[in-house]
C-alpha positions as CSV (number, residue, x, y, z in Angstrom):
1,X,85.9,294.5,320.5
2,X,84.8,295.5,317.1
3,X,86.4,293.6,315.3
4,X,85.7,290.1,317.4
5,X,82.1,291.4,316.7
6,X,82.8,291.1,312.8
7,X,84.7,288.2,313.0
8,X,81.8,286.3,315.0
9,X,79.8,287.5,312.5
10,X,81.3,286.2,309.4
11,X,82.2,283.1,310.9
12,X,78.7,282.5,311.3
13,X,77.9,283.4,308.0
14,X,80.1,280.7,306.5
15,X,78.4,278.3,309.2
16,X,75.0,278.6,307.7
17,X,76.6,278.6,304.3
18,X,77.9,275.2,304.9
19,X,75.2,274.4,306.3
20,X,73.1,275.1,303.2
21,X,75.7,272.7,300.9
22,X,75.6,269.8,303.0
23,X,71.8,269.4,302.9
24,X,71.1,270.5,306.8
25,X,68.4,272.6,308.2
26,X,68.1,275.9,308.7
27,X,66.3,277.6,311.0
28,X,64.3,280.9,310.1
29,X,62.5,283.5,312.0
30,X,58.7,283.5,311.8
31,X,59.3,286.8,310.4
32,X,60.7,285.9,307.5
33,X,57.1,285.2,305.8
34,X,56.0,288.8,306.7
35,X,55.7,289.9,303.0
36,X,55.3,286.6,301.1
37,X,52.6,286.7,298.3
38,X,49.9,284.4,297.1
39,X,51.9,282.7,294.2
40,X,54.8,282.2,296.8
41,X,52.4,280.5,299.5
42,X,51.2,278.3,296.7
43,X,54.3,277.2,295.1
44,X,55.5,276.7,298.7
45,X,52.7,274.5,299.6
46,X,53.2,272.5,296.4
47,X,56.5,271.9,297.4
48,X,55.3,270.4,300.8
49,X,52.8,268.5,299.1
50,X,55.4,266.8,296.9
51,X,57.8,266.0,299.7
52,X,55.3,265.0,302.5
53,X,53.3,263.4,299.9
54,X,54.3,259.9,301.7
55,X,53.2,261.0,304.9
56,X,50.0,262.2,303.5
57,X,49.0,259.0,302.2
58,X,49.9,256.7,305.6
59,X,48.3,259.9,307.5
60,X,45.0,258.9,305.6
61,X,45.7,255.4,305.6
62,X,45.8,255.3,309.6
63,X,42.9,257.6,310.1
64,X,40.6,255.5,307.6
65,X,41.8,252.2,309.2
66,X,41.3,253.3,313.1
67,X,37.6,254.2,311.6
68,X,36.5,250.4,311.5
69,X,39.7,248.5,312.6
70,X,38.6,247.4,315.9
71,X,34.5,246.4,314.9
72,X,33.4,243.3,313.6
73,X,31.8,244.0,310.2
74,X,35.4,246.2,309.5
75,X,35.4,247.7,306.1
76,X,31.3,247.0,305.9
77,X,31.0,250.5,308.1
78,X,33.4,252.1,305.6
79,X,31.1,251.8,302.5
80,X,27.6,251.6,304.7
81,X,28.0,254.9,306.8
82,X,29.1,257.6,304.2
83,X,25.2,256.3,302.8
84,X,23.3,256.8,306.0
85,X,22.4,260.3,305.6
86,X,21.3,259.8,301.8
87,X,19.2,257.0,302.9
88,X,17.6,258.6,306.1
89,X,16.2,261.5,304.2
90,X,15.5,259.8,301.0
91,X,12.8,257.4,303.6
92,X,11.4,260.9,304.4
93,X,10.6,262.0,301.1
94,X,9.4,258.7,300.0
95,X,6.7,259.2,302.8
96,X,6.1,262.6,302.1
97,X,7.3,264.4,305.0
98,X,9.9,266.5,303.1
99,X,8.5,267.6,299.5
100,X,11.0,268.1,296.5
101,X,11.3,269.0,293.1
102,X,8.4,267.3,290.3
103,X,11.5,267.7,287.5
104,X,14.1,265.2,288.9
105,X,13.8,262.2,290.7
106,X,13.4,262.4,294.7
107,X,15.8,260.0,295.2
108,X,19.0,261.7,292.7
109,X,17.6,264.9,294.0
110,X,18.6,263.9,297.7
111,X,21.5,262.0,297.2
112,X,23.2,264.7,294.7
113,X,22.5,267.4,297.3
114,X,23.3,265.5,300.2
115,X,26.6,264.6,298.7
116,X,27.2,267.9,297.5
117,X,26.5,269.7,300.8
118,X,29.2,267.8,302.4
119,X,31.6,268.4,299.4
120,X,31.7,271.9,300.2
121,X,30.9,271.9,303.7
122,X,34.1,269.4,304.8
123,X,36.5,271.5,304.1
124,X,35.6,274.3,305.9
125,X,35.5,271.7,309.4
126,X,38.2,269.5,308.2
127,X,41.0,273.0,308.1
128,X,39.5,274.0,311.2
129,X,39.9,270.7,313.1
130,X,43.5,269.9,311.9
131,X,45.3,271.9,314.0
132,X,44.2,271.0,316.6
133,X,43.3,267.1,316.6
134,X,47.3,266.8,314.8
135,X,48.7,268.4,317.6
136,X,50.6,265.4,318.4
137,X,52.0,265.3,314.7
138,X,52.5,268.6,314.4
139,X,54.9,268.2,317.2
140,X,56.5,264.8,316.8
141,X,57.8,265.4,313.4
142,X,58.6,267.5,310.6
143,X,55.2,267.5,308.3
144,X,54.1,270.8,306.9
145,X,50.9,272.1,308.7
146,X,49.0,272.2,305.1
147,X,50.4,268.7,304.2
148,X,48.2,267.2,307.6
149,X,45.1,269.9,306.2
150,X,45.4,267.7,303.0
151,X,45.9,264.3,305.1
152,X,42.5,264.6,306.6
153,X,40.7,265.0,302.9
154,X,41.2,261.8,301.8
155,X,38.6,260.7,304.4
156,X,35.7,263.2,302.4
157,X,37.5,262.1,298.7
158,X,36.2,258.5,299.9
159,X,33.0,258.9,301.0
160,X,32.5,261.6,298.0
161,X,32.9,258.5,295.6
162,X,31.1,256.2,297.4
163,X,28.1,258.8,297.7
164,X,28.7,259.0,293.8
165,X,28.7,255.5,292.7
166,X,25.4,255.0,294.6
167,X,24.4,258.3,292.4
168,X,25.4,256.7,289.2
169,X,23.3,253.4,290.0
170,X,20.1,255.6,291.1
171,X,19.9,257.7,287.9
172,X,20.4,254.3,285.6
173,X,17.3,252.8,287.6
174,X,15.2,256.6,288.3
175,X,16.5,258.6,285.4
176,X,18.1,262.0,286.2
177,X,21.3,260.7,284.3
178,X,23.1,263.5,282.7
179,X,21.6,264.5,279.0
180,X,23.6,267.6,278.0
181,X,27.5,268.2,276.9
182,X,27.4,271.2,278.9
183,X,27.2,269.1,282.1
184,X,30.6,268.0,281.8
185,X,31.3,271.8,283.6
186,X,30.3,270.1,286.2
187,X,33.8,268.9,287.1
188,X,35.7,271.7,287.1
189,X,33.0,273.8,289.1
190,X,33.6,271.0,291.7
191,X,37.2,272.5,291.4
192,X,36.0,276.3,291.8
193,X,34.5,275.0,294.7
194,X,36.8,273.0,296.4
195,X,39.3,276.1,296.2
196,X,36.6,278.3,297.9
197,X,35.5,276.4,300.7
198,X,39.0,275.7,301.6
199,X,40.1,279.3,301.4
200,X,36.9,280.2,304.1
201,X,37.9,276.8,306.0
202,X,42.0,278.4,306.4
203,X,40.6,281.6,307.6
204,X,38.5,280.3,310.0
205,X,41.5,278.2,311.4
206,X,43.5,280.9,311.7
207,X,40.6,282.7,314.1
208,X,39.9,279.3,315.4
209,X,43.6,279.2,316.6
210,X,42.8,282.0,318.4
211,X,39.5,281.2,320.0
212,X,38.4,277.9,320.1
213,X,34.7,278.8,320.3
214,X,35.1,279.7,315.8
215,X,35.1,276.1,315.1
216,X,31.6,275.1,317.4
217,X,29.7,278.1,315.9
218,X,30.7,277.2,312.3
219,X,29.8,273.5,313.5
220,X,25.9,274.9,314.5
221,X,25.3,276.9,311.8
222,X,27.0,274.2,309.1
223,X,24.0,272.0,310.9
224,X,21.3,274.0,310.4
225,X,22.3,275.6,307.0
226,X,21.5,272.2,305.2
227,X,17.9,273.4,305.8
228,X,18.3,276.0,304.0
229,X,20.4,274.9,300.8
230,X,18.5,273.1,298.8
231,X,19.5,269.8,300.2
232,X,16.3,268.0,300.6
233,X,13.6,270.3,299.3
234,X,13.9,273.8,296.8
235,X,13.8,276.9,298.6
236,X,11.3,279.4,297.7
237,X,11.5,281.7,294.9
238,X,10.0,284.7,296.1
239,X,9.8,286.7,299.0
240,X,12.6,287.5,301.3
241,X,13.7,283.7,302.0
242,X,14.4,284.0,297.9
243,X,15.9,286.9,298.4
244,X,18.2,285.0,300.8
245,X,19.2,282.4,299.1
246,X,21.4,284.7,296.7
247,X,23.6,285.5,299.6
248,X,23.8,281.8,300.7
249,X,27.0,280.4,299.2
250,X,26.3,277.1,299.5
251,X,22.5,277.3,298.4
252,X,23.9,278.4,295.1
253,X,26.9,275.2,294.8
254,X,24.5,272.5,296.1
255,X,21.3,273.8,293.7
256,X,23.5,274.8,290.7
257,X,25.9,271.6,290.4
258,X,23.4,269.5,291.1
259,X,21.1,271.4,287.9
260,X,24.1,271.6,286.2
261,X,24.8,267.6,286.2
262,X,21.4,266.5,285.3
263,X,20.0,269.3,283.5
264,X,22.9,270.8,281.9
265,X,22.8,274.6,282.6
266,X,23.0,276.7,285.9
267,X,20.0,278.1,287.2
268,X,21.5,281.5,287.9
269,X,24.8,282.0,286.1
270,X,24.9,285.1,287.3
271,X,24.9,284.4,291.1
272,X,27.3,281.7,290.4
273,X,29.7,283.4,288.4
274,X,29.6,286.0,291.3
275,X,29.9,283.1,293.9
276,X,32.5,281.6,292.4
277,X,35.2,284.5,291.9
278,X,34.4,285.7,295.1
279,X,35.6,282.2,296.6
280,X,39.0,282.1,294.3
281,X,39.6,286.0,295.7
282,X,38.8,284.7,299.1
283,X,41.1,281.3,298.5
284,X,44.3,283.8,297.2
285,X,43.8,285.9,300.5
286,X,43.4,283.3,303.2
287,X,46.1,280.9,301.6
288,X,48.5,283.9,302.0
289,X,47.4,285.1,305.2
290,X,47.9,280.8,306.3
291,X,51.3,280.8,305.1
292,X,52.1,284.0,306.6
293,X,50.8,282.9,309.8
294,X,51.5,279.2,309.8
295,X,54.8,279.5,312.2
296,X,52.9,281.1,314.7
297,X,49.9,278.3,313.7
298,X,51.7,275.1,314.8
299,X,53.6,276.5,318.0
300,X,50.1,277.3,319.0
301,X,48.7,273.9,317.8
């Protein structure tokens, strides 16, 4: 019996090794991730990147379409809707409802933090919401679960540049143009950034996977926290709302790439510097804690 045992064995051992030269799948437990490290989750996802990168780009291509395919002004809505918030609140601050800074036009004020808010906010909902709204291509075919995270981002990479180009033509006709060489930092910090909101955006999802009720608190507070960022108006200095707005990530990206671009330094480097590392730390943790989780992720769905 022993010996059928260790025969059965090894003949299944040269079946997977075939397996492996002819190109074929093999199956692995969930388990097998257990110890994996954040430079193996990242050169794993890179991998996925590069070989689902064709199914990234139709994954956008058929989101973005579906967006205006069946109305009659079609690719009008694409261009028009990404402005609506930048406009809406600009009209309130040209009546003097909201109040905002006396250094930098009203108008590249609101549209820089507007666009910057949902920079770093989309992230964070657009992890959370994959899982679950990809269900169905999760299941029907072999994409890697961060390769449909990065399908839905082409979406915000869009609207980010249209946001930007109208940017560009207010601070030719209002000023607020950039006048320093140290506002070319501006770019990568949007990097820094990007990293850091995704990292909070693939630990929520993995809690989210558990609970479904993650995702709609995030969603509430993600609404009213544009209050309280610097979006429209400055926050106060002193006091305890000042006080607060050291310990409000997204205060401190919207206010100090938005300084950074047209004034060319950072209001607090300091608080940034601070804000920043902590969101690379936090990006190294959660992309490792994804990857170690991610088999478990898409049976769940």
């Amino acid at each position: 019996m022993a010996t059928d045992l260790s025969a059965d064995k090894e003949e299944r051992g040269r079946e997977d090794a075939a397996k492996a030269r002819s190109g074929r799948s093999i199956v692995y437990s969930p388990g097998y991730r257990a110890r994996s490290g954040p430079i193996e989750a990242i050169s794993a996802y890179a991998r996925e990147i590069r070989r689902d990168r064709w199914q990234v780009w139709m994954n956008f291509l058929r989101k973005f379409k579906s967006s205006y395919s069946t109305t009659f002004a079609g690719m009008f809505w694409a261009f028009a809707l990404p402005l609506v918030p930048i406009g809406a609140y600009t009209l309130l601050a040209t009546m003097r409802v909201v109040s905002t800074t006396d250094d930098m036009s009203h108008l590249v004020y609101i549209a820089l933090g507007v666009t910057l808010y949902a920079y770093v906010t989309a992230p964070i909902e657009q992890t959370m919401a994959a899982l679950k709204s990809d269900k169905a291509l999760l299941s029907s075919t072999h994409i890697g679960v961060f390769s449909v995270i990065l399908g839905r981002f082409g979406t915000v990479v869009f609207e980010t540049l249209v946001r930007l180009g109208l940017i560009a033509i207010l601070m030719v006709f209002f000023g607020g143009y950039p006048t320093h060489w140290w506002s070319a930092a501006f770019l990568p910090l949007l990097g820094v950034v990007f990293l850091s909101s995704l990292g909070v955006g693939l630990l929520l999802a993995i809690f989210n996977a558990v609970a479904a009720d993650v995702e709609k608190v995030v969603s509430v507070i993600l609404r009213f926290g544009v209050f309280f960022s610097a979006v429209f108006f400055p926050m106060p200095q002193g006091g305890l709302s000042g006080q607060l707005t050291d310990f409000n990530p997204i205060h401190t990206y919207v206010n100090g790439l938005r300084t950074l671009l047209v004034k060319g330094y950072l209001p607090d480097p300091a608080v940034m510097a601070w804000t920043g590392g902590l969101g690379m730390v936090i990006f190294l943790v959660a992309i490792t804690l994804f990857y170690r989780a991610e088999p478990h992720l898409r049976a769940s769905g």
